[in-house]
N, C-alpha and C positions, 0 to 999 in steps of 0.2 A: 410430740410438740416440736419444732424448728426451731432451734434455735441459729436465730440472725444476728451475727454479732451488730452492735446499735451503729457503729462508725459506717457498714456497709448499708444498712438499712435507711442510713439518712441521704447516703450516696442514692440508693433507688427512688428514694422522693423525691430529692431534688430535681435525676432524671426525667421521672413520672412526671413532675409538676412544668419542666422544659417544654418537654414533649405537649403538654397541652396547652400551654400557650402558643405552641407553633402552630398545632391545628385548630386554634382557634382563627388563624390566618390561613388556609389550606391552600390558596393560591399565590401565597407565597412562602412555602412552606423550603421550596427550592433555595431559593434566592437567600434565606433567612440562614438556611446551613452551608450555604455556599459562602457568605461573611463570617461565621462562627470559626467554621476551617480554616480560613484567611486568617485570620486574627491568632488563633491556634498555631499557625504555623510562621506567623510574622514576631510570635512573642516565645517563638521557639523552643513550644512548648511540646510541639511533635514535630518532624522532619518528613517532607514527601514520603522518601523512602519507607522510612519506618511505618507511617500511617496504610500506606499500601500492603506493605508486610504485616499486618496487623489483620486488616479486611481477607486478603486472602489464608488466613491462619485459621480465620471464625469461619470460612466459608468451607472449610476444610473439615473441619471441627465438628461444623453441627450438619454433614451428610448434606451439603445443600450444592447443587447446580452450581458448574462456576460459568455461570453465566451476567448478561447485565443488570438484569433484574435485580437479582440476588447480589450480588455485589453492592451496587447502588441500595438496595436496602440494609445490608450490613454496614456501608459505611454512615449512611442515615445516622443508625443507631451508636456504632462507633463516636460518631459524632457527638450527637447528643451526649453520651455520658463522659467524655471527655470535657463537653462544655460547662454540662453540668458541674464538676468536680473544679474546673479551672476558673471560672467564672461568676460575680456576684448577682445577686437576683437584679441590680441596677445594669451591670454590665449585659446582660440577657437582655432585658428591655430596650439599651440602648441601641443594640443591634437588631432586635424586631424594627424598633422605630426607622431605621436608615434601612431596610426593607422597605418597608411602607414610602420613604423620601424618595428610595431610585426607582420606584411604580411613578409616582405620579411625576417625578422629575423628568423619565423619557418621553411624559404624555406631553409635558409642558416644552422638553426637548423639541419635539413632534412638533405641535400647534405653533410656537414662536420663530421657526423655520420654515412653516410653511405658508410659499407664496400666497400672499391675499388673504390672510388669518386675518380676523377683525379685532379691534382692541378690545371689545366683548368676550368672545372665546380667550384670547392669551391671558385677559384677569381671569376668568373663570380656571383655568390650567395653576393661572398663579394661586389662586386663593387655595384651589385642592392640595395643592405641595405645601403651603404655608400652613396650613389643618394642621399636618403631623408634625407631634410636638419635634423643638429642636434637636434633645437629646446631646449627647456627649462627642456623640460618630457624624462627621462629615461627610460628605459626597467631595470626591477625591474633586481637587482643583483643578487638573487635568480635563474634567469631567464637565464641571460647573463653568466652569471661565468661559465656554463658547454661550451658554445658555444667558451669562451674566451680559455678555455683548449684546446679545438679541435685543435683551428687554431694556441693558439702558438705549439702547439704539432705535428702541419702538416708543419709551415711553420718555425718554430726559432728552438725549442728544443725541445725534449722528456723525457729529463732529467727531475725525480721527483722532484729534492729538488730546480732548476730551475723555475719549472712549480709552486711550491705552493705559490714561493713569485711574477713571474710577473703577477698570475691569479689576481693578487689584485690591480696591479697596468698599467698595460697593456691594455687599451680598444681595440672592435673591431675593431673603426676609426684609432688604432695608426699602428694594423697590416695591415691596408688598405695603407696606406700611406707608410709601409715599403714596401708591395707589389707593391708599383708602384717606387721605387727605385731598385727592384730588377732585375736580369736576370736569367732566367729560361732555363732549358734546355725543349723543349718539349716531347722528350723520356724517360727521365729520372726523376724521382724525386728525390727531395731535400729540405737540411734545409738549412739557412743561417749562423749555425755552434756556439762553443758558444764566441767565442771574440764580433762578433756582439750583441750578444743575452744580451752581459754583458754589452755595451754600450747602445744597446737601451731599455734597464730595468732601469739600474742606471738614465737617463736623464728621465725616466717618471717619477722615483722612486721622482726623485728632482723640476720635470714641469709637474707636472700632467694635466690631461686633464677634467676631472671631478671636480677637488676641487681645493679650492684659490689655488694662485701661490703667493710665498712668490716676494716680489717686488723687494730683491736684487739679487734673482738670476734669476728672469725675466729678469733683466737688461744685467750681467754681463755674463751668464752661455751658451754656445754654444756648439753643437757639430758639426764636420766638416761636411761638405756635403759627403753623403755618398750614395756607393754603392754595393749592394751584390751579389755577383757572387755565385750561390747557390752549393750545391754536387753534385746536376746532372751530372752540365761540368765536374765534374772530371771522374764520373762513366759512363759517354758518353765519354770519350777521352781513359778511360783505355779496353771500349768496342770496341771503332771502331778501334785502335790497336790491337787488339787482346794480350793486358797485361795481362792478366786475372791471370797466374802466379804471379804476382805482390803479389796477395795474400797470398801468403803461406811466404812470406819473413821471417814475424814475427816471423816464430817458428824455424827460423835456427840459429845456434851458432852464437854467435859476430863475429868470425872473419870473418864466412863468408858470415854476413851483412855487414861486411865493407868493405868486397872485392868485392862483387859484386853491390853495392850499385856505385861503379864508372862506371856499367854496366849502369846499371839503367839511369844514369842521361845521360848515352850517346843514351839510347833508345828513352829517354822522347825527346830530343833534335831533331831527327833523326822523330819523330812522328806529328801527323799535328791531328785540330781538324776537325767535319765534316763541309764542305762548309755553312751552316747556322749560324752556332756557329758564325765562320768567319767571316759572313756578319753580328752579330748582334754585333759579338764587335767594328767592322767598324763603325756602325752606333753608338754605345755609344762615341766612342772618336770623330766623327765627331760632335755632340751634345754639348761635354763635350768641345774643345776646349783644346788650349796651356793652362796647369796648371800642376804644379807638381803633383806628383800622388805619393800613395803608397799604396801596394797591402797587406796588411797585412792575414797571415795565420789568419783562421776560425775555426777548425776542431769541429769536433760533438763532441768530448771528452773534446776539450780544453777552456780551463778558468773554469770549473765546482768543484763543492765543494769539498774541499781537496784535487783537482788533478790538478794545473797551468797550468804546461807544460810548466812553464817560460824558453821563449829563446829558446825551442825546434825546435818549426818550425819555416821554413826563414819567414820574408818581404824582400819587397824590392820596392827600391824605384824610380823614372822615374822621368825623367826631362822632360820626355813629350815635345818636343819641334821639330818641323820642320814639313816636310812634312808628309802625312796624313800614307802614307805607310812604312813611316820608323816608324812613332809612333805606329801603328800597330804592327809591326812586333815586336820593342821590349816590346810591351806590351804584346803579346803571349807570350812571352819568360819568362816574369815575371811569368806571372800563370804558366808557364812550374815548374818554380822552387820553386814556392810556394806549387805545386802539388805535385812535387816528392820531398819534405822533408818530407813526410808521409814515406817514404821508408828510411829515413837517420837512420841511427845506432843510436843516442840519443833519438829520440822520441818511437821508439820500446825498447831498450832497458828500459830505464823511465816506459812503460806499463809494461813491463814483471817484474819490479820491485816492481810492484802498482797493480799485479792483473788484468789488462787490456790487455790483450793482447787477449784473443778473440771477444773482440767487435769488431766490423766489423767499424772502420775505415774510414772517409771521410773527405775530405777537401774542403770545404768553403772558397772563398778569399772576404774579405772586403777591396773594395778599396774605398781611400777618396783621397779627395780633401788634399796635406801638409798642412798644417797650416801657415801662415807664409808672406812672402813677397820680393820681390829681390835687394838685396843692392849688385850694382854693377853686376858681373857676378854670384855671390852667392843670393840663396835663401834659409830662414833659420828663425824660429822663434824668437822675443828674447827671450823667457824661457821655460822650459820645463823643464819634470820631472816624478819623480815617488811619491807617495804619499799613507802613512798608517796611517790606521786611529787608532792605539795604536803604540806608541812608547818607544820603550825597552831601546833604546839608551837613557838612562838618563846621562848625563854629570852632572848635577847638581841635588840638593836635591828639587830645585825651581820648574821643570819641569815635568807638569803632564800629565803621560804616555795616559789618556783618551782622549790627544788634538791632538794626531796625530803629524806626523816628514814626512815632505819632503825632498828631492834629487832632487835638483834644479840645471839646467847645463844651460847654454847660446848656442842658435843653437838646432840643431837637438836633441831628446832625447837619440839617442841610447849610448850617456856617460855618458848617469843618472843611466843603466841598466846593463852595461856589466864594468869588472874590466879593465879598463882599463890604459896606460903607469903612467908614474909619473904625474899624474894628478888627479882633487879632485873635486867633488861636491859640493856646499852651501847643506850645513847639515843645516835644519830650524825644531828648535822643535815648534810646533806649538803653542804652550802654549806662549811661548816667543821667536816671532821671533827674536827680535835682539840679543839674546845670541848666543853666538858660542862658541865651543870650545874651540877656540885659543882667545888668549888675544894680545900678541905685538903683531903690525906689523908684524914683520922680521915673526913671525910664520903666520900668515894672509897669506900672500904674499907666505910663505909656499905651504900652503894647501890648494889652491886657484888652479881653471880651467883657463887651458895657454894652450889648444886647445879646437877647437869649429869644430863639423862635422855641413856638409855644402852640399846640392846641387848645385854643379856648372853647370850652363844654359849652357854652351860654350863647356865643355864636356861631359853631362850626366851623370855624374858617384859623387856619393858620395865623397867629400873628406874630412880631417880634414886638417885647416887652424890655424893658430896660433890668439892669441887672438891679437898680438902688428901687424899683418899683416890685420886684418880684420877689426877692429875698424875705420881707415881711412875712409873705404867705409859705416860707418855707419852714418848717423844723428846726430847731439847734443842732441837732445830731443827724441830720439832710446835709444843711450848709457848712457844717463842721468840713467837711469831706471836699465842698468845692470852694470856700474862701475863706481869705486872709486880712486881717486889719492893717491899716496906713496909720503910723502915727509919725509926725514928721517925717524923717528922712530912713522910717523904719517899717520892715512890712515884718507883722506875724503871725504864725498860723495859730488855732485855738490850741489850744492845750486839752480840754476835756469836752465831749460833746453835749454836754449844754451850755457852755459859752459862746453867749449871745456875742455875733459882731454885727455891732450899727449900721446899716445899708449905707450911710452917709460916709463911712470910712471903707466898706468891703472890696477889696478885688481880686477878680477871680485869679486865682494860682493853681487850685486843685494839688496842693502842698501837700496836706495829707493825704489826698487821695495817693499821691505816689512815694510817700514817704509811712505810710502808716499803713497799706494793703495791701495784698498781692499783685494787686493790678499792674506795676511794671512789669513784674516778673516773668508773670502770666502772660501776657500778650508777646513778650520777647520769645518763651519758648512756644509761644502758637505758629509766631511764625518763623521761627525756624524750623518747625516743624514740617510746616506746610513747604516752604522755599526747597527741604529734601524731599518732599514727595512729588511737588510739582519739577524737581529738577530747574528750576527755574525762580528767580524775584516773583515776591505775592504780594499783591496789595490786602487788606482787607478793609471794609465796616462793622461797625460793633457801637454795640452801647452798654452801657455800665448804670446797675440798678439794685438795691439790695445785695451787694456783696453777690454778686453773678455778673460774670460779663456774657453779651449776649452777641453772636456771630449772626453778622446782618447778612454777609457780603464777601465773597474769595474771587480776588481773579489774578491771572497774571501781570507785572509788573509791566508798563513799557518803561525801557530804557536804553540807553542809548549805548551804541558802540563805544565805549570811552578810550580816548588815548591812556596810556599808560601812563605819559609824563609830557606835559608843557614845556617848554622852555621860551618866555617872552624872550622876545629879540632886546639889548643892551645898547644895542651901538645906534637907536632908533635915534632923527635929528630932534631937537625940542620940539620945533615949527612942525615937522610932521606927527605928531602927537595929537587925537582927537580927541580921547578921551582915556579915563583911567579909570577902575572900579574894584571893590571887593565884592564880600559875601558871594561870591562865585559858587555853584552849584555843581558844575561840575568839570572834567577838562573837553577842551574843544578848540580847533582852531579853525576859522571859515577866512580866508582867502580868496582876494580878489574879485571883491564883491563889487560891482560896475554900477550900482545904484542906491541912494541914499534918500527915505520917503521919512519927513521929518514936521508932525503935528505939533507944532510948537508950544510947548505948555503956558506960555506967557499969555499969549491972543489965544490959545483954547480955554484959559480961566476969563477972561477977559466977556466969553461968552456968556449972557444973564439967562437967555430961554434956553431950557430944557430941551426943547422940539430942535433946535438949531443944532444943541451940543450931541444929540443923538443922529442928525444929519450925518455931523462928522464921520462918524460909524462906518455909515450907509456907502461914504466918497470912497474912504480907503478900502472896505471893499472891492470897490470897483475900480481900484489904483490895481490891489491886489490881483485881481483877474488879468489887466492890460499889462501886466507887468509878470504875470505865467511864463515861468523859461527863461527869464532873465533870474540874475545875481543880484537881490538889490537885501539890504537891509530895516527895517522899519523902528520906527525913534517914535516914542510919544511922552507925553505926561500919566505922571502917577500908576494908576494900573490897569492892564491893558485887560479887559472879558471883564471890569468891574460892572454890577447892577447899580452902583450908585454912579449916574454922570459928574458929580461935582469931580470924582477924586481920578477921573481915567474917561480913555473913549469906550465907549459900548461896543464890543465886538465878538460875533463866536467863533467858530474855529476858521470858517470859511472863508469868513475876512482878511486871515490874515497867514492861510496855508502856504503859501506861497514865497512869505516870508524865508530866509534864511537866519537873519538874526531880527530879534525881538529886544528893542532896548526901551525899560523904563525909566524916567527921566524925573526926577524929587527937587524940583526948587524949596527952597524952605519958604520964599515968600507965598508959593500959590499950598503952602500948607496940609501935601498930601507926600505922603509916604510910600515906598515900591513897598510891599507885602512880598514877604518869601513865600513864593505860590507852592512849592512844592506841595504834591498832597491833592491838589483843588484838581475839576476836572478840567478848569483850562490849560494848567502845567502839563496833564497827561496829554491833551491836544496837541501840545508843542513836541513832548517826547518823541511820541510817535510819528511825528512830520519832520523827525531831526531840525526841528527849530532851538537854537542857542538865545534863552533868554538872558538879558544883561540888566542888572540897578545901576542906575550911574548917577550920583550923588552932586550936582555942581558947587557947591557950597562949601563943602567938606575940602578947609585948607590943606587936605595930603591928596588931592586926584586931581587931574587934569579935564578941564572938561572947555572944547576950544567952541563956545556957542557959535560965533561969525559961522563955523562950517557948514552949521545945521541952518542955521537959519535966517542967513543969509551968505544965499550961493550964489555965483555967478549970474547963472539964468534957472529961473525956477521954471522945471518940465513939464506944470501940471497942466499949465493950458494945449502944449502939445501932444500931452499921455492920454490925459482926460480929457477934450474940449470942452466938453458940456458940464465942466464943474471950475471952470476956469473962473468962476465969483470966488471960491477957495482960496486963492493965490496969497491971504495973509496968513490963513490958518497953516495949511499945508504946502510945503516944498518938498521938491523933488529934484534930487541933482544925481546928473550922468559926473559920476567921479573921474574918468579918465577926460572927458570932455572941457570939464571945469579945472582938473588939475594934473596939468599935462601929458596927460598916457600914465597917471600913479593909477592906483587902486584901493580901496579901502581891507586890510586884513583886521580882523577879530582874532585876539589871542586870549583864552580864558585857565586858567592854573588854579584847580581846586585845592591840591594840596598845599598851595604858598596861600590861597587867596589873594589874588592878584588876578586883573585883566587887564589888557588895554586893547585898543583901537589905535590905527596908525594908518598914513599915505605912505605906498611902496612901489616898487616895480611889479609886474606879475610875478606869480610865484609858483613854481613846478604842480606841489599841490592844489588841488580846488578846496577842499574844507568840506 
């Protein structure tokens, strides 16, 4: 009988049972002991040397050839029972399995380098790699990082400075999994654009896949369910129309992108996609079921570094609800119009201002899943918002600009983003949430949000609803979270969540939202999380629902080159003194500004029609253009990109790029307020076109504010700047500053850390600003 002692006899199973798991892979049976060895000799558990010394001892040993054969098959077995003995039955598998990953990784290597691969073959490569389970063992970085480029560069972005920061953070598993969210045109190739690209970066950037996951934001951190409609569809819908002129838009004068741009949209309308498109978004919403939806624009240019495109292109948003063919139909319609805002007069003229206008152009729609839930016939988040990860907005000396400032609104986000009526964001410096601004009451209650945009299920159609109309249809333990009670000269938040506050006393604070939940916290380390990975200021959007905050939105910051330090001039005369302001944003000084374009807020309120006060708009426009290459500053009422005409002129970015300074102008008699824009997408318009906005308060017994200068100058230039708008001459003045006051200039001097600005006539000044 043999006697096997047991400790070697379990040693030969082990082996035996190695061994046939390798050949149950025979072609890769090489590659399987070629890792094992590796491993073996990285955890120094054998030395070159010695392993060699060992092969040639057995081959000595057992009368055998020393040749290759026999070598390479003694170290085979060498192998193996070294593995065997060192290694757990987990550890063995983990290493088969990254076998099987570097087989199909060089196939996928292979196809996604090679010219004219179709986005058909590269998923199929993709989908075979992502089969074999993940396992423990990686494919060395070295290795992966050229593959990881390919695919985001085939299927997300192309964009450089895009591409260097998600190669780091983007695995092939996570574009596999975006590839099975996506929809494809099969004629057409496409990206999925960059608003997507910035959301599914920022959330690796913060859950990665490869390295721990921080536990709080494991917990709390979501993004919506999402879905990519890629550039294909667009570049297959403008093909099978025969649009193909669509292209040349870009390079025609504004007016008559504006003109024919209502062509356009009656074409897109008027146009159908091809029957499979059809039948594949049938089948998405057939899947997807009754849920709100919004299609948010994607474009291959947009969200990318130093170019937003904030607010350029539409979304839009679906109440998704009834039968299968009407939900269809208006969801074609959405992509209709998400498509052809590539053709609108803001997003063209934006390139043409940026250098952009020959890139060729394509739009991407990301639709998600609202965020949210349906109280009564409305469905609506409680919180939402914009969010930067430096804030300029310092109110106080306490607040530190590296903690980031949110634009927090109740409902839908689109009045966290856009200037909107006599109504106010929670302004949250992240350093110190519960400071605000405003100190009484009576001011609280002020400058507090008293409408909420809303989903209504009953009609489909967005609407905004009042905060004392909405609240009823809310929860206790909903509205616990976003308000507070007024009693006389006292605001307070609920104390337990089902105390009821009165819609007739409520206003919005969002007290406890940031005094009782994570949600300061959390959004402070998101983005600085983000601001170190992007190496750069992040903006985001997010919404807040259920204790999860939800990442809408990452892009980079625009901001601005800031001086280090201001120092207004002291020894200015009284008499040259034009004006004086706070709440400054940030430091800047613009010099020798030779032009002063000044919409008088008194005879701009004075205007009763609508149609007229939207004119105004239209002129300064066109002041702005005649006035390209000059120095001039522009002066209005209230606020400037407002949707409501009572409280500002209607203007988008184009109207007023040209500007250098941007001054809004608050009478207390005409009863509208400058809004701290920061946040909205018309502040990022300014950013970016280094425009220095200014509030300038005339009322306010501690500022200077000399009206005669504005508005009534010398000679007012509009009839020789503009001729054709010379009926204007009450509303709007325009004065040549050196012309009207002797060879002076006008300088703008802005000090964010005093909070102090002024305005003043000088001599020229070395600087331009």
């Amino acid at each position: 009988m043999i006697n096997v002692p047991s400790e070697q006899l379990i040693g030969l199973i082990r082996t035996y049972r190695l061994q046939q798991r390798i050949m149950a892979h025979p072609n890769l049976a090489e590659s399987i002991r070629s890792l094992l060895i590796r491993s073996l000799l990285e955890r120094g558990i054998v030395s070159p040397s010695w392993f060699e010394r060992m092969v040639q001892d057995a081959v000595r040993a057992l009368n055998l050839a020393d040749d290759a054969e026999h070598r390479r098959e003694v170290s085979d077995a060498l192998t193996d029972i070294l593995s065997a003995h060192a290694f757990s039955e987990k550890e063995i598998q983990d290493h088969i399995r990254l076998a099987q990953k570097l087989e199909k990784f060089h196939i996928l290597n292979r196809v996604v380098n090679t010219e004219g691969a179709t986005s058909k073959q590269i998923k199929k490569a993709l989908k075979d790699f992502c089969a074999v389970p993940q396992g423990d063992l990686s494919i060395p970085p070295s290795e992966a990082e050229g593959v990881r480029v390919a695919l985001i560069s085939h299927f997300i972005s192309n964009q450089l400075p895009f591409v260097g920061i998600a190669k780091k953070h983007i695995t092939i598993r996570d574009i596999d999994e975006m590839v099975d969210h996506a929809y494809w045109n099969p004629r057409r190739s496409g990206k999925v654009g960059g608003k997507a690209a910035g959301m599914l970066l920022a959330y690796k950037i913060l859950l990665p896949r490869l390295a721990p996951k921080d536990p709080e934001l494991e917990q709390f951190l979501r993004i919506p369910e999402s879905y990519y409609f890629n550039s294909g569809i667009f570049s297959d819908f403008i093909d099978y129309n025969n649009l193909h002129w669509f292209h040349s838009q870009k390079y025609k004068t504004r007016e008559v992108i504006e003109e024919e741009y209502k062509h356009i949209s009656e074409l897109f309308a008027r146009g159908a996609f091809p029957p499979d498109m059809v039948a594949m978004f049938r089948r998405f919403l057939e899947r997807l079921g009754e849920w709100p939806l919004i299609l948010r624009s994607s474009s291959l240019l947009e969200d990318n570094f130093g170019h937003a495109f904030s607010g350029k292109y539409d979304s839009v948003f679906l109440a998704n609800r009834g039968p299968l063919e009407k939900r269809l139909e208006e969801f074609i319609w959405g992509l209709k119009r998400v498509h052809m805002s590539t053709y609108a007069p803001a997003p063209i003229l934006y390139r043409r201002d940026h250098n952009l206008l020959d890139f060729d152009e394509k739009m991407s729609v990301l639709v998600q899943k609202v965020v949210g839930a349906q109280y009564g016939d409305y469905f609506f988040p409680l919180a939402s918002g914009v969010a930067f990860s430096r804030n300029t907005y310092r109110w106080s000396p306490k607040i530190r600009e590296e903690d980031g400032m949110a634009r927090l609104v109740f409902g839908l986000g689109t009045r966290a983003v856009e200037r909107v009526g006599q109504d106010y964001p929670r302004l949250v410096a992240l350093s110190h949430p519960d400071m605000r601004p405003e100190v009484s009451a009576r001011n609280i209650v002020k400058y507090s949000q008293r409408l909420v945009d809303v989903i209504n299920l009953r009609s489909g159609r967005v609407e905004t609803v009042s905060v004392c109309d909405l609240l009823p249809h809310l929860p206790p333990d909903a509205a616990y979270w976003v308000v507070s009670g007024v009693d006389d000269d006292h605001v307070w938040s609920p104390l337990y969540k089902n105390h009821v506050v009165s819609p007739d006393t409520a206003v919005v604070t969002f007290d406890n939202l940031l005094r009782r939940s994570p949600f300061a916290g959390l959004l402070r380390k998101i983005l600085r999380r983000l601001e170190e990975a992007y190496d750069h200021p992040v903006d985001v959007e997010f919404a807040w629902h259920e204790d999860r905050l939800f990442l809408l939105q990452c892009r980079t910051l625009a901001v601005r080159e800031e001086l280090a330090q201001v120092d207004i001039p002291t020894d200015i005369p009284e008499e040259r003194i034009v004006f004086t302001n706070s709440k400054v944003l940030f430091n800047a000084v613009v010099c020798n500004l030779d032009y002063v374009v000044y919409v008088d807020p008194k005879a701009y309120g004075r205007l009763r029609d609508l149609s007229v006060k939207a004119a105004v708009g239209r002129v300064v426009g066109r002041i702005n253009r005649a006035l390209q290459g000059k120095r001039y500053a522009l002066f209005g009422p209230g606020r400037w990109g407002t949707n409501d005409l009572h409280l500002g002129v209607r203007v988008g970015y184009e109207d007023i790029n040209h500007a250098l300074v941007l001054g809004e102008i608050a009478f207390e008699s005409e009863g509208v307020t400058p809004e701290v824009s920061f946040g909205t997408h018309f502040f990022s318009d300014l950013v970016e076109a280094q425009i220095v906005p200014v509030a300038v308060f005339p009322d306010d017994p501690q500022e200077v504010f000399r009206e005669e200068f504005f508005a009534a100058p010398p000679h007012n230039l509009l009839g020789e700047i503009c001729p054709e708008e010379a009926q204007w001459e009450t509303v709007i003045k325009i004065v040549r500053v050196p012309e009207a006051y002797a060879g002076l200039k006008l300088h703008v001097y802005q000090d964010a850390h005093r909070q102090r600005g002024m305005g003043f006539l000088g001599p020229k000044q070395p600087r331009g600003g």
